[in-house]
C-alpha positions as CSV (number, residue, x, y, z in Angstrom):
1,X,180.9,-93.5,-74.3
2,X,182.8,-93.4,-70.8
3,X,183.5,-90.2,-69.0
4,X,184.5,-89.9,-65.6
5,X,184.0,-86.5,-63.8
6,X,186.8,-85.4,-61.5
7,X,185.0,-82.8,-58.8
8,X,181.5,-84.3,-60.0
9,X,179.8,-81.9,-57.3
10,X,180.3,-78.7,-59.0
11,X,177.5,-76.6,-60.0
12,X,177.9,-76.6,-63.7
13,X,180.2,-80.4,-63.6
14,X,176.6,-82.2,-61.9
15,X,174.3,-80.7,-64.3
16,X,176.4,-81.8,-67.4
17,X,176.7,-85.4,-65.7
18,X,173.0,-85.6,-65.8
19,X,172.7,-84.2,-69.4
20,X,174.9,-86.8,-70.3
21,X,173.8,-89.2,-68.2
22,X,170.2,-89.0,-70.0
23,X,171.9,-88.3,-73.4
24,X,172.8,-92.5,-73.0
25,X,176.9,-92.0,-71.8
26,X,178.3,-94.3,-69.0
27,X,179.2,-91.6,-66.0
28,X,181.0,-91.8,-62.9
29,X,182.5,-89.3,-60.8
30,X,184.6,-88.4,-57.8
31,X,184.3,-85.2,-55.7
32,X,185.7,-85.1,-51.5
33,X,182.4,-83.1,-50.7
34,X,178.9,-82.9,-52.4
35,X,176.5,-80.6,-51.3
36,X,173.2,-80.0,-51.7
37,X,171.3,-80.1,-54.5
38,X,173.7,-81.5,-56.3
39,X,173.9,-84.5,-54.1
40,X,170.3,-85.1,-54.5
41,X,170.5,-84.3,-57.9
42,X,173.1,-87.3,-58.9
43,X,171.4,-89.5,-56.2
44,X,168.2,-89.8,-58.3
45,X,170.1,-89.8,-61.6
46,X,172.3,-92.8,-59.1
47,X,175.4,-91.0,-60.0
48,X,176.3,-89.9,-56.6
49,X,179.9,-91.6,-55.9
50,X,179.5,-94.3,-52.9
51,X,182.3,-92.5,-51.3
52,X,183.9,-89.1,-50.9
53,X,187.5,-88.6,-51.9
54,X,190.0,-89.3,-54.8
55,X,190.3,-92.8,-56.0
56,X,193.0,-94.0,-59.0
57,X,191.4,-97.2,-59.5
58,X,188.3,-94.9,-60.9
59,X,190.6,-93.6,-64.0
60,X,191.2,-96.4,-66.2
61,X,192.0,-97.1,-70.2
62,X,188.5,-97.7,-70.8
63,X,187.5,-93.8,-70.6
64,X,186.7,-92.3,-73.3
65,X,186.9,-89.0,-71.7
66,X,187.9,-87.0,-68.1
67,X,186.6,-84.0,-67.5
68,X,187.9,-81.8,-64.5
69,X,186.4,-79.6,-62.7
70,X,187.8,-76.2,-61.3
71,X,187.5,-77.7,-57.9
72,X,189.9,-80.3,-58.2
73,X,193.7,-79.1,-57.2
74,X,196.9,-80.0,-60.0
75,X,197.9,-83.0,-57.6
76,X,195.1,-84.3,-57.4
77,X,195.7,-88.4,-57.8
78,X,193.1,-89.2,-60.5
79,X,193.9,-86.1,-62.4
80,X,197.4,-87.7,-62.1
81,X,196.9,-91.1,-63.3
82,X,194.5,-89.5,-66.4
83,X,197.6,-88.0,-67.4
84,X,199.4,-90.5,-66.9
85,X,197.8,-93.3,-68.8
86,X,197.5,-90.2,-72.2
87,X,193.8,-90.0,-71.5
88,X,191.8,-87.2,-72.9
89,X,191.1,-84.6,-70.6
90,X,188.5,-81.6,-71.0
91,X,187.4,-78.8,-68.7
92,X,183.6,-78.9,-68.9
93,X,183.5,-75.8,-71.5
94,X,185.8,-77.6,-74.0
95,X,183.5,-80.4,-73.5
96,X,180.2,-78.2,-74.4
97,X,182.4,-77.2,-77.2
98,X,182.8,-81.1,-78.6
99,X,179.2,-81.8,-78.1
100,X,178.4,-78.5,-80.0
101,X,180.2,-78.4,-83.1
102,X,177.4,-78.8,-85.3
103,X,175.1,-76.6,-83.6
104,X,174.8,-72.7,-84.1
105,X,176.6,-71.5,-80.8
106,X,175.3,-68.5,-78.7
107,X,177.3,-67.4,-76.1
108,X,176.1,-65.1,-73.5
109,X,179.1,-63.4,-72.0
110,X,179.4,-60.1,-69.8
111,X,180.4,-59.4,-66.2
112,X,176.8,-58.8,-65.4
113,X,173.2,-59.7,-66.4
114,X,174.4,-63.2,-67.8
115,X,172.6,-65.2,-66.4
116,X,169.2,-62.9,-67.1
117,X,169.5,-62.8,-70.6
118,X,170.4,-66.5,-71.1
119,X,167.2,-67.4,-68.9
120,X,165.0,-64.5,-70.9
121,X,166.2,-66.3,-74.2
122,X,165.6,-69.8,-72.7
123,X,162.1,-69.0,-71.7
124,X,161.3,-67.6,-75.3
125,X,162.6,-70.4,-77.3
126,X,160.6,-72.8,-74.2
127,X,157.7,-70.6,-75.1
128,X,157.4,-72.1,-78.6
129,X,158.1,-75.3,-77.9
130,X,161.7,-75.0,-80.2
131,X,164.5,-77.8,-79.8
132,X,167.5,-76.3,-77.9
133,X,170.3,-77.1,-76.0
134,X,171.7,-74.9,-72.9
135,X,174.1,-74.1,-70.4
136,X,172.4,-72.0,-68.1
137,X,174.0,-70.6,-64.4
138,X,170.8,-70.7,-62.5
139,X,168.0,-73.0,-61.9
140,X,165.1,-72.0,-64.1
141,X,161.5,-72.6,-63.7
142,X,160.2,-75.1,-66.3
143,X,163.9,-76.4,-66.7
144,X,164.5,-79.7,-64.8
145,X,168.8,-79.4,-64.9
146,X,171.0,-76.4,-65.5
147,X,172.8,-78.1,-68.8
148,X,171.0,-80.0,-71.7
149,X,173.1,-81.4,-74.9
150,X,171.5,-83.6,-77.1
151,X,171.9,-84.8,-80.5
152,X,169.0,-83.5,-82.5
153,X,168.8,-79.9,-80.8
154,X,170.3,-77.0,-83.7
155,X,171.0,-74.5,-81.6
156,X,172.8,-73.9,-78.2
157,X,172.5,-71.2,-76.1
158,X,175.5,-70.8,-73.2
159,X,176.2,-68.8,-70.6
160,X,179.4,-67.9,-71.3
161,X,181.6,-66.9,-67.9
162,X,184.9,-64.9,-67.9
163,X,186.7,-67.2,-65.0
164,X,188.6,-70.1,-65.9
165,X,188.3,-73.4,-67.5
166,X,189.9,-75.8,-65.2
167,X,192.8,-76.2,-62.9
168,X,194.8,-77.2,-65.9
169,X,193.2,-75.0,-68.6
170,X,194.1,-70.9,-67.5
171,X,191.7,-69.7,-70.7
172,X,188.4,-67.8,-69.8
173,X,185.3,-70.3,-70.0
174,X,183.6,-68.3,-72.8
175,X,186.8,-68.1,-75.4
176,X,186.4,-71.9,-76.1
177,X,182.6,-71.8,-77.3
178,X,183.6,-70.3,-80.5
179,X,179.9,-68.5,-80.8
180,X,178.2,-68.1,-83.7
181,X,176.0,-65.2,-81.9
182,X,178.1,-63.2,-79.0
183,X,176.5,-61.2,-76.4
184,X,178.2,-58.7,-73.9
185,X,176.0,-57.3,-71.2
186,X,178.5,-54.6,-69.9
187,X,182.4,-54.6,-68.3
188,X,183.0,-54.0,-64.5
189,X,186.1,-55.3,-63.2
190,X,185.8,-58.9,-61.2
191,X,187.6,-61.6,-60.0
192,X,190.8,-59.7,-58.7
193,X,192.4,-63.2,-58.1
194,X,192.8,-64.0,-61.4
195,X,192.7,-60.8,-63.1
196,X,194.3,-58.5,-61.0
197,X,194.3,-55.1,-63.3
198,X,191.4,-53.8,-64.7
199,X,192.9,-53.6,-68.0
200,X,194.1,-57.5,-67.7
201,X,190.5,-58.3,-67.3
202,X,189.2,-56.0,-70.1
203,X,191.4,-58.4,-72.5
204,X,189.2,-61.1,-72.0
205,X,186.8,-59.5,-73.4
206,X,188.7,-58.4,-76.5
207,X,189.9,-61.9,-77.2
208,X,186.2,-63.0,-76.5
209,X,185.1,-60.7,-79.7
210,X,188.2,-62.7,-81.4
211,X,186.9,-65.9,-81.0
212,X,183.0,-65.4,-82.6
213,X,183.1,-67.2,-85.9
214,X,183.9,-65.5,-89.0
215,X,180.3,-63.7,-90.5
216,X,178.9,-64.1,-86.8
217,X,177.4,-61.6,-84.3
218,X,178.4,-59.3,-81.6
219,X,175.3,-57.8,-79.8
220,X,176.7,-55.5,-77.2
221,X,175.8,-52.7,-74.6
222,X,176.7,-49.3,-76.1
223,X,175.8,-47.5,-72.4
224,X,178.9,-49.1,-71.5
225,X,181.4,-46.6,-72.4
226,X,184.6,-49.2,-71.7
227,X,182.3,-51.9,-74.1
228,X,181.4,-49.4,-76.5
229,X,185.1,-48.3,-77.0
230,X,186.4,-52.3,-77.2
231,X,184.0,-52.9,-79.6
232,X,184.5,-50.0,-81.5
233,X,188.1,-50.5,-81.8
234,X,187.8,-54.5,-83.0
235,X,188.8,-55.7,-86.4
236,X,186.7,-58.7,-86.0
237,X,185.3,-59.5,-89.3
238,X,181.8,-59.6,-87.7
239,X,178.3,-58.2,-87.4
240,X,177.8,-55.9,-84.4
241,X,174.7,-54.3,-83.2
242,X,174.3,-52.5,-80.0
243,X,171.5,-52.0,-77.8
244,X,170.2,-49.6,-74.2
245,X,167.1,-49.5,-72.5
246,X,164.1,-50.2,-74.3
247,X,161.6,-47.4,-73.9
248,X,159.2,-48.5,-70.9
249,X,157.2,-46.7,-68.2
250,X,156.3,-47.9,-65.0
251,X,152.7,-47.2,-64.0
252,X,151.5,-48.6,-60.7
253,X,154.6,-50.7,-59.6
254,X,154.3,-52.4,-62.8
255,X,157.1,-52.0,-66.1
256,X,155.4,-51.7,-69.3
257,X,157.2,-52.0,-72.8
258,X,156.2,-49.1,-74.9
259,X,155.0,-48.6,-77.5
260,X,152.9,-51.9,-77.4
261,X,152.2,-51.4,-73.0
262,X,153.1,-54.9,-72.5
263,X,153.2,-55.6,-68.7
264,X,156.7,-57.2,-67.2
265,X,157.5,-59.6,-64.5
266,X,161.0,-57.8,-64.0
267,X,162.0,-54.2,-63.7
268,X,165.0,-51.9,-63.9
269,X,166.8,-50.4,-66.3
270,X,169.1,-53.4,-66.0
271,X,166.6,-56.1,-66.7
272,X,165.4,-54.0,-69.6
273,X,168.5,-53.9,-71.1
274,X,169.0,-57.5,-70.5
275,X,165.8,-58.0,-71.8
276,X,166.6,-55.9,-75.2
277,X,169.7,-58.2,-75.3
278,X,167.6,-61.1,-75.2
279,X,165.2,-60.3,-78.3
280,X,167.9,-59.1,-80.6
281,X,169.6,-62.6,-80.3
282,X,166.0,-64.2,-80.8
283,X,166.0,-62.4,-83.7
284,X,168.6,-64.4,-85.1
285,X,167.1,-67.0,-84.4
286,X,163.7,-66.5,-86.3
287,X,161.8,-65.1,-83.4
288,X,160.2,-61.7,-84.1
289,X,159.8,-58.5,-81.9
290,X,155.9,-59.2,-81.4
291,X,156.1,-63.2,-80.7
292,X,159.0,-62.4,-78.5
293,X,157.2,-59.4,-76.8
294,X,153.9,-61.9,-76.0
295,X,156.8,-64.5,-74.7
296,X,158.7,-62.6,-72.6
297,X,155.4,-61.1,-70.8
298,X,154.8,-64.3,-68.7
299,X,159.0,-64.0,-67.4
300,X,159.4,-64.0,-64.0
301,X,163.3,-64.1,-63.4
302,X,165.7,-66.1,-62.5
303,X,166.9,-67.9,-59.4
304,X,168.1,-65.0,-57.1
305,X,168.0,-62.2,-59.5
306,X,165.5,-60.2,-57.8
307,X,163.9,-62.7,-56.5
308,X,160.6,-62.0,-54.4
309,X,160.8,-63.5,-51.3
310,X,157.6,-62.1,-49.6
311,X,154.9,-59.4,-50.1
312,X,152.5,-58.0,-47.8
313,X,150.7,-54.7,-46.5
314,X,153.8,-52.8,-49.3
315,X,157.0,-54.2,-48.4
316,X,158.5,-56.2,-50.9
317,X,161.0,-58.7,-50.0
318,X,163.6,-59.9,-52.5
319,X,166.8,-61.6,-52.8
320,X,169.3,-60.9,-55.3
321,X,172.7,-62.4,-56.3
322,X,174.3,-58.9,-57.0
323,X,177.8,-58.8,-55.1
324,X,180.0,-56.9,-57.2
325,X,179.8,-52.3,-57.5
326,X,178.3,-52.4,-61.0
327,X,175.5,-55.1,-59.9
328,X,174.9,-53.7,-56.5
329,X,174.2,-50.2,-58.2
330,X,172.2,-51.6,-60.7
331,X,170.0,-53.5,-58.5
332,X,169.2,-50.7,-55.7
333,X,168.3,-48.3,-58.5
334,X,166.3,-51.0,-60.0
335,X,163.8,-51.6,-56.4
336,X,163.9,-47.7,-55.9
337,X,163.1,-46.8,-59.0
338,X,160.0,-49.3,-59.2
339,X,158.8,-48.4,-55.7
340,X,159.3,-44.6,-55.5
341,X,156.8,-44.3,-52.2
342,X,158.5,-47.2,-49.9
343,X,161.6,-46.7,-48.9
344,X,164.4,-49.6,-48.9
345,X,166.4,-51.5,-46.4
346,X,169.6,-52.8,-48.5
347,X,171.8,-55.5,-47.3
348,X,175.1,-56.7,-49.2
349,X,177.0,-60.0,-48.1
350,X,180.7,-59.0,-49.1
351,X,181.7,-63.1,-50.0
352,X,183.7,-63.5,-53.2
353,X,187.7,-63.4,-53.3
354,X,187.4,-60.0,-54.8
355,X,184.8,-58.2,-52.5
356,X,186.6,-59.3,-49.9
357,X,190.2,-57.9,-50.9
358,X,191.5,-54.6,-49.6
359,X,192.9,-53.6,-52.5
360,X,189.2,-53.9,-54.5
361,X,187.2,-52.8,-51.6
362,X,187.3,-49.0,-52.4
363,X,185.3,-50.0,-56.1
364,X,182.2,-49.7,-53.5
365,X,182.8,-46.3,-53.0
366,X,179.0,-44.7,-52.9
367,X,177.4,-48.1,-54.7
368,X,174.7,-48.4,-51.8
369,X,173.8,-44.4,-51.6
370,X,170.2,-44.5,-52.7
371,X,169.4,-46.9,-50.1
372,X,167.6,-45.6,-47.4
373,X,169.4,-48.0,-44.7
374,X,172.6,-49.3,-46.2
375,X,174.3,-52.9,-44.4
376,X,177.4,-54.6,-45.2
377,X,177.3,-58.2,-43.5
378,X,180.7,-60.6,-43.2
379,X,181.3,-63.6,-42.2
380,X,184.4,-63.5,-40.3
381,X,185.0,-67.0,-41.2
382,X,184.7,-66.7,-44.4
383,X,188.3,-64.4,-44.2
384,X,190.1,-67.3,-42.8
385,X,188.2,-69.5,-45.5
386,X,190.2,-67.6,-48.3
387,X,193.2,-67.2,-46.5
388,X,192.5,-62.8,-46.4
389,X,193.4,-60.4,-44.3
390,X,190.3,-59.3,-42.3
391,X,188.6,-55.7,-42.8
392,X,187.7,-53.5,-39.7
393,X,184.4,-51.9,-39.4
394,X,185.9,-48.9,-40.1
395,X,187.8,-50.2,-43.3
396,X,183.9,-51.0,-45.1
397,X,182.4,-47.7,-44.0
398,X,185.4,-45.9,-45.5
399,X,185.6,-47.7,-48.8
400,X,181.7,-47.5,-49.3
401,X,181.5,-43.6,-48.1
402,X,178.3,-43.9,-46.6
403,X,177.8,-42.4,-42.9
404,X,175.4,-44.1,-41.5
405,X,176.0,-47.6,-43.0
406,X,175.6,-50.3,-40.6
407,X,178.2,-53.0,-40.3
408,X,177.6,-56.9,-39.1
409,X,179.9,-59.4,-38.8
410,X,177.2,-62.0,-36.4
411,X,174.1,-63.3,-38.4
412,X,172.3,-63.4,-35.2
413,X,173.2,-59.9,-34.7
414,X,172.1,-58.6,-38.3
415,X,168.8,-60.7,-38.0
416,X,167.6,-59.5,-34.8
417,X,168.8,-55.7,-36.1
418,X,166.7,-56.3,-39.0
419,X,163.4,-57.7,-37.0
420,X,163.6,-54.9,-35.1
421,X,163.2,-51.8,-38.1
422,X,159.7,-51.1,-38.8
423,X,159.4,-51.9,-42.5
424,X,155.9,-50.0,-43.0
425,X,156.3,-48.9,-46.6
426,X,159.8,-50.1,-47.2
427,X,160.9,-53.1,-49.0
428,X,164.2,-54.9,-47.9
429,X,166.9,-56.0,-50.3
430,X,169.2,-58.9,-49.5
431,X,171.9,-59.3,-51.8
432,X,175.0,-62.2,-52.0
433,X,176.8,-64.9,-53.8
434,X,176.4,-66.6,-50.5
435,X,174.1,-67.7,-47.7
436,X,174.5,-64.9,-45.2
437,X,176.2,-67.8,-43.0
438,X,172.4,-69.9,-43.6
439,X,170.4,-67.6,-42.6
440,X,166.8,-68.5,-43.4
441,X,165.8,-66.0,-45.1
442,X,162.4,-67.2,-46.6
443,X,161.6,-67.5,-42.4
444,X,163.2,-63.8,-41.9
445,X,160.7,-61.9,-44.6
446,X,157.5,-63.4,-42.9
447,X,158.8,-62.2,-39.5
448,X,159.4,-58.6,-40.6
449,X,157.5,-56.0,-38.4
450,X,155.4,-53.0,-40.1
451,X,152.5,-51.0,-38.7
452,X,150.2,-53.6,-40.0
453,X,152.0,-56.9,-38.4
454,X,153.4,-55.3,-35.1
């Protein structure tokens, strides 16, 4: 097989290169930038194109396949001749479609917590040594790409995203896997630029439930009242089982499942529904509540979802990937409620197309209030980037109705602000789907000042 990859650079488009790559298919690929890691990724794999830019000379009758990626635009010149010369073309989730037919499909869908319960499952079924394939959003400890589909592998389990398939494909990602199993973590309105009512974007989710198979599975979260009520109302001839938050107590800074006290990695009430999520679709897949409970024991999260970036003398440092209301809720209940005797410093990076759009700025309205000291950082450039009007300081502390917020719009500005708080007995909570402009943030936790460092 011959596939050529049009925006090879992509997050989820490199991963399934590589997957492919090692699977024994001929790859190539085009992007006009690469960034790390996925450069260094399709370097070792030598599927890094010589050159950046779009080439038609790459698409030829030989391919057996093109698949585009989201990045690339609908003039784009390869893209052009591909559909010129009848060739077939696939986003990337029609393509984990073709090379799942014959497996049992779970899709894990859900505007939040995705990425959690996909990794929970993947460390379970990793655990005892099963054969799966995966389609994963994060890099996970133990897992060497982000995507692996092979031939032997029964199952799949996918992280099923709500945005769209390709520049030429409008349809949510997760309506073309077809699951066998469906999971929904929870509804909270997102990407305004493509679903620009709330009710618009609660359809996808009702044609997700539309597209498990016949006989399958719909594990959902009944706290979710808007969830709850879509499910409720569904004709889908399927199985449905809800779930909440699994009785736990929290003893020394440490989450225990009850009744059986085993000790967590993670915390929250949203990790524990995640993690309830997780077992009930290892369930269907032969794994029991006590080998899943001795599995999931040794889970330590997933690439920015809480992720502990220092501790020392009690503050906790962590960086998290929460950037929408519902997450950024979620996630300062989670630290505070784990740590009731430090206080926390929270810091949201507004970055996506929708946090950064007037007319869904006022959904933050009091999502930051059980911080102790509440920042919103912007990168002004990052306005211009997206072609949005800019806020005003006074714009963010009005949408999230916080007093004494604190506003940044310099990195150097909110670094040296943060060096300067004493963080005796507080942890500090950095949250974005970005970089905070590349800050170093690893460098930032070991420099933070409390009475036992100052």
């Amino acid at each position: 097989m011959q596939i050529h990859f049009i925006a090879i650079g992509g997050s989820a488009m490199h991963n399934l290169a590589i997957a492919l790559h090692k699977k024994g298919y001929q790859i190539t690929g085009s992007d006009d930038a690469i960034f790390e890691p996925s450069a260094s990724r399709l370097a070792k794999h030598n599927l890094l194109p010589h050159q950046m830019g779009w080439f038609e000379e790459n698409i030829h009758q030989n391919l057996d396949a093109v698949i585009l990626g989201m990045h690339a635009r609908l003039d784009n010149p390869e893209l052009l001749k591909a559909q010129q010369l009848g060739l077939k073309i696939y986003s990337y989730p029609e393509y984990i479609y073709e090379q799942s037919k014959d497996k049992k499909r779970v899709v894990i869908g859900g505007s939040h917590g995705k990425t959690t319960i996909t990794a929970m499952i993947l460390h379970v079924l990793n655990y005892y040594k099963k054969d799966f394939d995966y389609l994963v959003g994060a890099q996970l400890a133990g897992f060497d790409t982000m995507v692996k589909v092979t031939e032997s592998a029964p199952i799949i389990i996918i992280e099923g995203d709500e945005y769209l398939a390709s520049p030429i494909d409008m349809r949510p990602k997760f309506h073309l896997y077809k699951a066998h199993v469906g999971v929904i973590s929870g509804i909270a309105w997102d990407h305004i630029n493509v679903f620009p009512t709330f009710e618009n974007y609660v359809a996808q989710f009702d044609k997700f439930i539309d597209t498990i198979e016949p006989d399958g599975t719909l594990i959902y979260c009944s706290a979710d009242q808007e969830l709850n009520t879509l499910v409720q109302k569904s004709k889908a001839e399927i199985t449905k089982i809800a779930y909440q938050t699994p009785l736990n107590v929290v003893e020394n800074g440490i989450t225990y499942l009850l009744p059986s006290k085993t000790a967590l990695s993670v915390f929250g009430d949203h990790n524990l529904m995640n993690l309830n999520a997780a077992k009930l679709v290892c369930e269907t897949l032969d794994i029991h509540n006590d080998e899943f409970e001795k599995a999931i024991s040794s889970f330590t999260g997933a690439a920015k979802r809480l992720e502990l970036l220092s501790s020392k003398h009690e503050t906790n440092v962590y960086k998290d990937f929460a950037h929408s209301p519902s997450k950024l809720t979620a996630t300062i209940d989670a630290v505070k409620t784990q740590f009731t005797n430090r206080k926390l410093v929270a810091c949201i990076e507004l970055h996506t197309f929708s946090s950064l759009n007037k007319n869904f700025l006022n959904q933050y309205q009091h999502t930051m209030n059980k911080a102790d000291k509440a920042i919103v950082y912007i990168d002004s450039a990052t306005f211009e980037h997206k072609k949005l009007t800019p806020f005003t300081e006074e714009d963010v502390k009005i949408a999230f109705e916080k007093d004494d917020l604190v506003y940044f719009n310099d990195k150097i500005a909110l670094k040296n602000y943060l060096l300067n708080l004493d963080f005796t007995k507080t942890n500090l909570l950095l949250m974005s789907s970005g970089n905070y402009s590349g800050l170093d943030l690893v460098e930032l936790a070991k420099d933070l000042k409390n009475e036992k460092t100052s």
